[in-house]
N, C-alpha and C positions, 0 to 999 in steps of 0.2 A: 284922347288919352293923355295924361300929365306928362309920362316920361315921354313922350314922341319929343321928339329934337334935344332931349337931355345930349350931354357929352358922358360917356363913362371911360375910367383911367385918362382921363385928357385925350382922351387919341379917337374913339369909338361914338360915334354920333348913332342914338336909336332912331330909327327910321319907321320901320312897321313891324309889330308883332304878328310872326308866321306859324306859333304853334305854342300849343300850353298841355300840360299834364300837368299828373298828379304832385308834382315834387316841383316844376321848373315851368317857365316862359323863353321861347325863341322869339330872338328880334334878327330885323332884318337889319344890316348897320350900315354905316359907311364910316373906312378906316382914312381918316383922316391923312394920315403918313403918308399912304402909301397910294391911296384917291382910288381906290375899288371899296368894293361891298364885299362882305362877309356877315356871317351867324355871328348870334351869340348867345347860350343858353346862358339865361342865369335866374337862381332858384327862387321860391317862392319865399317870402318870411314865415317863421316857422315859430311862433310864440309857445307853442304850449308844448318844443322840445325844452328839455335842462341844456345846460353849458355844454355837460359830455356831449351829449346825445348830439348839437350842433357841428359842436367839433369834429367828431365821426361823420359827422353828414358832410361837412365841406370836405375832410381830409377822402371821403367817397369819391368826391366831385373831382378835386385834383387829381386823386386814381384816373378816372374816365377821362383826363388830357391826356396823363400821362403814358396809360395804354393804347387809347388810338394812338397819340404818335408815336408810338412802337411799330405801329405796321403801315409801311408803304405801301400804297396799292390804288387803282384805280379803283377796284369796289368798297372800297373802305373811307369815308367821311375825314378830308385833309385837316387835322387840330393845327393852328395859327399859334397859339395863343393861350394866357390864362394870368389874368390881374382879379384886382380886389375893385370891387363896387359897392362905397358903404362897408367894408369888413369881408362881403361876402364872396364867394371865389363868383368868378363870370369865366367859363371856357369860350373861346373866339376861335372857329372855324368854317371852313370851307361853305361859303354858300352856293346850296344845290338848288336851283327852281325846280320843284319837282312835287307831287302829290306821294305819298306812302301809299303802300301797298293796303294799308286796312282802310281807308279814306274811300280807294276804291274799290273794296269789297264791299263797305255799306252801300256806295252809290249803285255797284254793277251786282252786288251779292256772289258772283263765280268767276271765274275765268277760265279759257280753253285748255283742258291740259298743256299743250302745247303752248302757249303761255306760259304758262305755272313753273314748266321745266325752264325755259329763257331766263326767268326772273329766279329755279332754283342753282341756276348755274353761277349767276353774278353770286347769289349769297353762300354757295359752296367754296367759292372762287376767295370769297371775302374773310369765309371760316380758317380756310385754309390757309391764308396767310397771319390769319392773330395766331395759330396754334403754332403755327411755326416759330412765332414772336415768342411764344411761352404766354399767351393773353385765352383766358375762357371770356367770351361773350357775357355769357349766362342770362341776356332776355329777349332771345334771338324771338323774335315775334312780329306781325306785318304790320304794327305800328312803326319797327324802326328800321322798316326796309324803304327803301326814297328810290321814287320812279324818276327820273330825270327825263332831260330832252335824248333825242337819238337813240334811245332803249335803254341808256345808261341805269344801271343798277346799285343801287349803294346802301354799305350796312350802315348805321348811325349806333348815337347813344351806349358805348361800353360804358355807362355809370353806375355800372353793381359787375364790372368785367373784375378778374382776378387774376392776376399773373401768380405763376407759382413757387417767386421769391416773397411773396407777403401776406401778410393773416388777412384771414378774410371780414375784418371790420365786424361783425354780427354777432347779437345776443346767441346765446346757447339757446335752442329752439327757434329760433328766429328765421324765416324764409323772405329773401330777398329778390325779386322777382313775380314774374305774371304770374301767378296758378296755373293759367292755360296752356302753357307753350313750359311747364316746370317738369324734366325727364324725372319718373319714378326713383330712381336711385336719389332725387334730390328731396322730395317728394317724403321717403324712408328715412334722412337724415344723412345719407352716408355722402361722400366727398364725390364733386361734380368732374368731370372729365371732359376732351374735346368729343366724345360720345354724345356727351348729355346738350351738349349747341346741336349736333345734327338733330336729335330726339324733336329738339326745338324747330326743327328746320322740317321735320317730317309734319310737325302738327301744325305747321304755317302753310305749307303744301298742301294738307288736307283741308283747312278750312278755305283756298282758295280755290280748290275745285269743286269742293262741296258746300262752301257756303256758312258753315259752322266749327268751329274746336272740334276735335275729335273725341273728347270729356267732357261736352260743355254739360252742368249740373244747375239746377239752381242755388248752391252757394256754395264758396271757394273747400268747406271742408267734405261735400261730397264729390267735386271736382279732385280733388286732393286726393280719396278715397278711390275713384274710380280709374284714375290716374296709374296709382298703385295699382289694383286686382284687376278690374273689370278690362271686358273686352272693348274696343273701341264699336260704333256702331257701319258696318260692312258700306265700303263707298260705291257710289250707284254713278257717279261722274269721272272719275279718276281716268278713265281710259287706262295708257302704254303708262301711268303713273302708277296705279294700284299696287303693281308689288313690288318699287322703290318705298310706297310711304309705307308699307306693310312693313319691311322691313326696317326701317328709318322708329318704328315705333314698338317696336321689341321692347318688354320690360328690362330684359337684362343686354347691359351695354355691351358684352362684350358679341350679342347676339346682331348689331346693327352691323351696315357697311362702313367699310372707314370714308374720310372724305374723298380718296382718290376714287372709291369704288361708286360712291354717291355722285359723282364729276360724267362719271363712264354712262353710269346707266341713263342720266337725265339728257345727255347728249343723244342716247339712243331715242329716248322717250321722244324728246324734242322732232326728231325727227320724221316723226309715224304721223307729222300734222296734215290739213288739209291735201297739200301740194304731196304726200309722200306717197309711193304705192301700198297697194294693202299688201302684209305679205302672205296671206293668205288667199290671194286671189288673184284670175287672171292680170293683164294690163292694163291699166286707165282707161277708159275711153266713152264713149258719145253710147247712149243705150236707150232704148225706146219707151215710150214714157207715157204717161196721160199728158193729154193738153195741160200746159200755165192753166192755173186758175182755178185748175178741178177739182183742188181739196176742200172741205171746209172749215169753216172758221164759226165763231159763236154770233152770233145772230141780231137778229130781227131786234124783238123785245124793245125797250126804252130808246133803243140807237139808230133804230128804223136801217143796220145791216143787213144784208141780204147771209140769210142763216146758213145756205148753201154754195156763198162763193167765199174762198181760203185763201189767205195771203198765201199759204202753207204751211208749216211749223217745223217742229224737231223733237229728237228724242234723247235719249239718256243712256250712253252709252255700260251697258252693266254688266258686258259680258266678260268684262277682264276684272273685275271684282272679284275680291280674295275669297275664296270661299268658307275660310273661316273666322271671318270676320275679326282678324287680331288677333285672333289666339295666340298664349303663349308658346313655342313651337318647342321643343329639346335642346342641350344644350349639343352645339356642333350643327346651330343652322346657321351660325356663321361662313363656316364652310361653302355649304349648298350659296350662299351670297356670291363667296368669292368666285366657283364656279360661274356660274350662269351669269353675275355678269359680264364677264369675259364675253360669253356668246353673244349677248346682246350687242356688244362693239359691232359684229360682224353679221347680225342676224335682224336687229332691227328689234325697237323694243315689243314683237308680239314674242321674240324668243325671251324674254322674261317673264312674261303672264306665263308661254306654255313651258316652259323649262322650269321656273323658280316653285311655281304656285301653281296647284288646281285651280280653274278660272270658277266663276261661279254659278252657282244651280241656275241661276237666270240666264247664263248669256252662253249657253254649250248646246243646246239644242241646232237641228240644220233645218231650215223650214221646206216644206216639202219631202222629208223624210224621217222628220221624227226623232231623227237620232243626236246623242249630245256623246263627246268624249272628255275622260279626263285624263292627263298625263298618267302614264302604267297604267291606264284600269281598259277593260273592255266596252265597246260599245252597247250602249243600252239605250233604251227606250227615252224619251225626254218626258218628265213627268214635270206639268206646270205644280204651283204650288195650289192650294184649296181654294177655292171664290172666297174672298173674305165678307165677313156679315157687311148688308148694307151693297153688296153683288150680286148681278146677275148673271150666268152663262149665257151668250147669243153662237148661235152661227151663221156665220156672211161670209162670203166668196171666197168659201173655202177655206174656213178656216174659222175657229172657236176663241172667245177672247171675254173678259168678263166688263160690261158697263155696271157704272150707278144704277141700285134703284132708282124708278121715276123719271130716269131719263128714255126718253122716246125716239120714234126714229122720224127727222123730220125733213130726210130726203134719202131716196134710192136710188141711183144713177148708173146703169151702164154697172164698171166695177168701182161703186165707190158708195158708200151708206156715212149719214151722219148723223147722230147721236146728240140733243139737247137738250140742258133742262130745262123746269120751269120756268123759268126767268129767259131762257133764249140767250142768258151772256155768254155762257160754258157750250162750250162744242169738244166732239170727240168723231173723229170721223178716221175709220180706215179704208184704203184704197188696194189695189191693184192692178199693175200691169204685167200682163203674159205677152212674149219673153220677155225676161230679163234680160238688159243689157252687162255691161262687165260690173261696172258700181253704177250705183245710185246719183251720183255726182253732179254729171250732165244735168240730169232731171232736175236734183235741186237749185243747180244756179238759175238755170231755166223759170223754176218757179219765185226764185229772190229777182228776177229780173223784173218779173210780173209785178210783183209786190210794189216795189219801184213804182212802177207807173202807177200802180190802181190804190195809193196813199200816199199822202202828201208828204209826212211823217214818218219814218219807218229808222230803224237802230238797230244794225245787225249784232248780237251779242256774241253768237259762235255757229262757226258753218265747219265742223269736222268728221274729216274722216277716219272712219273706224271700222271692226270688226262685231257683229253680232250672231253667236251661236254657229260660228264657222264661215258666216257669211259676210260677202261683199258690204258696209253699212254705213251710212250719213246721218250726222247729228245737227240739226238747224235749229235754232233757238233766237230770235226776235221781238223785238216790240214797235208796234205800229199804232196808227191813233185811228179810232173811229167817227162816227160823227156823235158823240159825247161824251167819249172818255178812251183813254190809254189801255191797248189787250198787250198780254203778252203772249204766246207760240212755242211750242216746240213738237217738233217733230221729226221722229227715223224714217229712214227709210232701208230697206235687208234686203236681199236677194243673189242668189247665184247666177250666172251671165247663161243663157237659153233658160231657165226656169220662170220662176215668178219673183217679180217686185210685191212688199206689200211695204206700203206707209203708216204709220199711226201716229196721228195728230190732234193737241189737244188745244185748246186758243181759249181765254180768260181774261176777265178785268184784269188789269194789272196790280188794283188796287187789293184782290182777293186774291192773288196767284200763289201764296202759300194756303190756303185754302182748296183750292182744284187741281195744284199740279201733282200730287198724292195719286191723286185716277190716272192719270198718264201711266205711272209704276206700275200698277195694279194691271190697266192693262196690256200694257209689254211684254211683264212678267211672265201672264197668264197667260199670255199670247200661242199657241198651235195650230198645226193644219190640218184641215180635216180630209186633205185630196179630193177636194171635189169633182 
C-alpha cells in the first residue's frame, strides 16, 4: 500500500492499516518523538461532499478529539493528538491491540451471558464517565467497543459524540449514527440524552447474546420503524441478562435504568456464570449421570460418524425470557427498575428475572410435575405451545417433545433415543438419568472431557449455568470436526437433585447450523413430562 512508511505532520510514520469504515482508515503508527506506537484515524477523501459539508465533517472529527479527551478513564480510548494531513484533520490516539466486539460476533455469532455482562460493565463504566464529562456517545454499537489484552474493555470513536455546550453539526432531518443501536427518542427526532447511549448499550448486549440487533429489518427505514413501535423479538439466550436488556430498551427513556442501576444489575448478572451457584437450587455438586459418550450426535451419512455416539451438545437457556417480549410497559416502570435492582445486589441476578419480570411461557414449567409459576399469579398447569406445522408429537422415557417430520429414530438405548434425518448429518437425541443429582454440571464437564479425547478438533463456545422452568439446568454449546466437515452442538441439560435428569441435544453441519438450530427451540419448548 502507497501510504505505508509515509511520515504524516512530520512526527507520525504509518505503519499498518488496522481498520477502515464507512467515513475513516486507522493506521497503526509509530510516533517518531516520542519512539512508541499509537492509532491514527484519518478520513476517507470525500469528493462528492461541497466545501460546507467538508467543513462540517472535519469540524465533527475535531469534536471526536475533543470529547474523548474530555473523559479520563481506563475504559475510554486515550486521544494523544490531532494535526492536519494534506488539509485533513488526522486524530492520534492510544493504540489498543485488541479485536472489537462486532469482529467477534461475526466470527463467534454469540457470547455467554456472563460474558456479555463483563464487557457490559467496562462499556457502562465508560458511559458513565463521558456523561459525567457532559459528552453523549450517540453510536454506542459493538463495532466501537475494542477487546484488548487481559479483558481490557474500551469504548472508541465519539465522532458524532455531543457535548451539551454545542450544536450538534446536522441537517434538519438528518440521523447521524447506526440505525441499529439508534434509541427511539432519536429515531422520532426528539433530543438524545445519557438514556439514549444505555438504549444503545442494551441493543449491543442483545445482539451479543443473541446473535442479531434487536430491530434488525431488511432496510434502515423499517429498522427505523420498528425501532420506534414494534416490539423487539423475545430473547431465547439472554439468561440473568434478559430483564437488564428488557429494560435498557424501553421506548420511553425515562422508563430505562440509569447507569448506576445498569452497573448493579450487570454485576449481578455477571455473577450467576458457570462457577456461580443456582439460586434456585440445592448446592453444587457431583450427580449421577449416563456414561461420557452416551448422547448423540449426527451421524453416519457422507462422514462415515457413528450416528449414535455424541460429543454431547447444549441448549438455550429461555427460561428467564421476558415474557412479553418488549412490550411497552406503563409509565412508572421505572420505578419497579429502581426497586428490584436493588435486590438483585443481594439476591443474585435470578432475583431480577423473578422480581422484575414474569419469566417466560417456555422456561416456568417444573419437569416432573407439570407445574410452571409466575411472579403474583397462582400455580397452574404448564401448557407447551402447539406442535408447529412440519412437527410431530413423540413420547420417550417419559416424557412428550415434538421432532421433525421425517426424521427417524435411529437408535434406542437404555434411557436415551435419537432422532435423524435423511442425510444422517442432523441429530436430535434426548436422554435421561434417574436420580438426579444436585445440577447437571458434573455430568456435563464429564461429557466435554470425553469430547476432548474422541476429536481432534473441538472449540468450546459456552458451558453455562443456569435455571430451566425452576430447575437445576446447563447450557453447552461447541463445535467439533468430523471426519469431513465442521458440526456444531448444543445441548441442556434440567433436572431437580433425587428426580430426573433429562438432556436435549441437537449436533449439525456447522456449515447449516442456522438452518437446524430452529428444532432445538421447538423442541425444548415443547418439551413435558408424561410421568412414566
Amino acid at each position: 500500500m502507497t501510504d505505508e512508511g509515509r511520515l504524516v505532520a512530520g512526527r507520525y510514520r504509518l505503519i499498518e492499516q488496522i481498520g477502515r469504515g464507512g467515513m475513516g482508515t486507522v493506521w497503526r503508527v509509530q510516533d517518531e518523538v516520542l519512539g512508541r506506537q499509537v492509532a491514527l484515524k484519518r478520513l476517507h477523501a470525500q469528493p462528492h461532499l461541497s466545501d460546507d459539508e467538508l467543513a462540517t465533517l472535519y469540524e465533527r472529527m475535531r469534536r471526536e478529539a475533543r470529547s474523548a479527551a474530555r473523559i479520563v478513564h481506563p475504559h475510554v480510548v486515550v486521544v494523544h493528538d490531532v494535526v492536519d494531513d494534506g488539509g485533513q484533520p488526522c486524530i492520534v490516539m492510544e493504540y489498543v491491540p485488541a479485536v472489537t466486539l462486532g469482529d467477534l460476533l461475526k466470527e463467534r455469532r454469540t457470547i455467554p451471558p456472563e460474558e456479555a455482562a463483563r464487557i457490559g460493565l467496562g462499556m457502562t463504566a465508560a458511559l458513565r464517565a463521558a456523561h459525567a464529562a457532559g459528552v453523549l456517545h450517540r453510536d454506542v454499537k459493538p463495532g466501537n467497543v475494542m477487546l484488548g489484552a487481559e479483558g481490557r474493555v474500551v469504548l472508541t470513536d465519539f465522532g458524532i459524540a455531543m457535548t451539551a455546550d454545542v450544536s450538534t453539526l446536522t441537517k434538519t432531518g438528518e440521523l447521524v449514527g447506526s440505525i441499529q443501536y439508534m434509541a427511539p427518542e432519536r429515531v422520532r427526532g426528539q433530543k438524545p440524552g445519557p438514556s439514549s447511549d444505555l438504549w444503545a448499550l442494551g441493543a449491543t448486549l442483545y445482539q451479543a447474546v443473541e446473535g442479531r440487533p434487536p430491530f434488525q429489518r431488511p432496510t434502515a427505514m423499517e429498522s427505523a420503524y420498528a425501532i420506534a413501535v414494534d416490539p423487539f423479538e423475545p430473547m431465547r439466550q439472554a439468561g440473568p441478562l434478559a430483564p437488564l436488556i428488557e429494560a435498557l430498551l424501553s421506548k420511553e427513556p425515562d422508563e430505562r435504568p440509569s447507569a448506576e442501576q445498569t452497573e448493579r444489575a450487570l454485576r449481578a448478572a455477571g455473577s450467576s456464570g458457570p462457577d456461580a451457584p443456582v439460586p434456585s437450587a440445592g448446592p453444587t455438586g457431583s450427580t449421577t449421570v449416563l456414561p461420557p459418550g452416551s448422547a448423540a450426535h449426527p451421524s453416519a451419512g457422507q462422514d462415515g460418524e457413528d450416528p449414535t455416539r455424541s460429543p454431547g451438545g447444549e441448549t438455550v437457556p429461555a427460561a428467564l425470557a421476558p415474557a412479553d417480549g418488549g412490550r411497552k410497559r406503563r409509565r412508572g416502570g421505572k420505578r419497579r427498575v429502581l426497586v428490584t435492582t436493588a435486590v438483585a445486589v443481594t439476591a443474585g441476578a435470578a432475583a431480577i428475572a423473578g422480581t422484575l419480570y414474569a419469566t417466560s411461557d417456555h422456561g416456568t414449567g417444573t419437569p416432573g410435575a407439570g407445574a410452571r409459576k409466575t411472579p403474583g399469579a397462582a400455580t397452574q398447569p404448564y401448557t407447551p405451545p402447539p406442535v408447529p406445522k412440519g412437527f410431530h408429537q413423540v413420547s420417550e422415557l417419559g416424557a412428550a417433545f415434538p421432532v421433525p417430520d421425517g426424521w427417524k429414530v435411529v437408535k434406542r438405548s437404555g434411557e436415551l433415543v435419537t432422532f435423524a434425518d435423511k442425510s444422517h448429518l442432523g441429530g436430535l437425541t434426548v436422554k435421561m438419568a434417574e436420580p438426579a443429582g444436585s445440577t447437571p454440571m458434573a455430568h456435563f464437564m464429564d461429557m466435554e472431557a470425553n469430547t476432548k479425547v474422541n476429536y481432534a478438533v473441538y472449540r468450546r463456545l459456552r458451558m453455562q449455568q443456569t435455571t430451566f422452568r425452576q430447575q437445576p439446568a446447563v447450557v453447552w454449546e461447541f463445535a467439533f470436526k468430523g471426519k469431513a466437515r465442521v458440526y456444531r452442538a448444543i445441548e441442556q441439560g434440567f433436572g431437580r437433585a433425587g428426580g430426573r435428569e433429562y438432556d436435549i441435544n441437537l449436533s449439525a453441519p456447522e456449515a447449516q447450523w442456522d438452518t437446524y438450530r430452529p428444532i432445538f427451540d421447538t423442541c425444548r419448548d415443547g418439551f413435558t413430562t408424561t410421568g412414566r
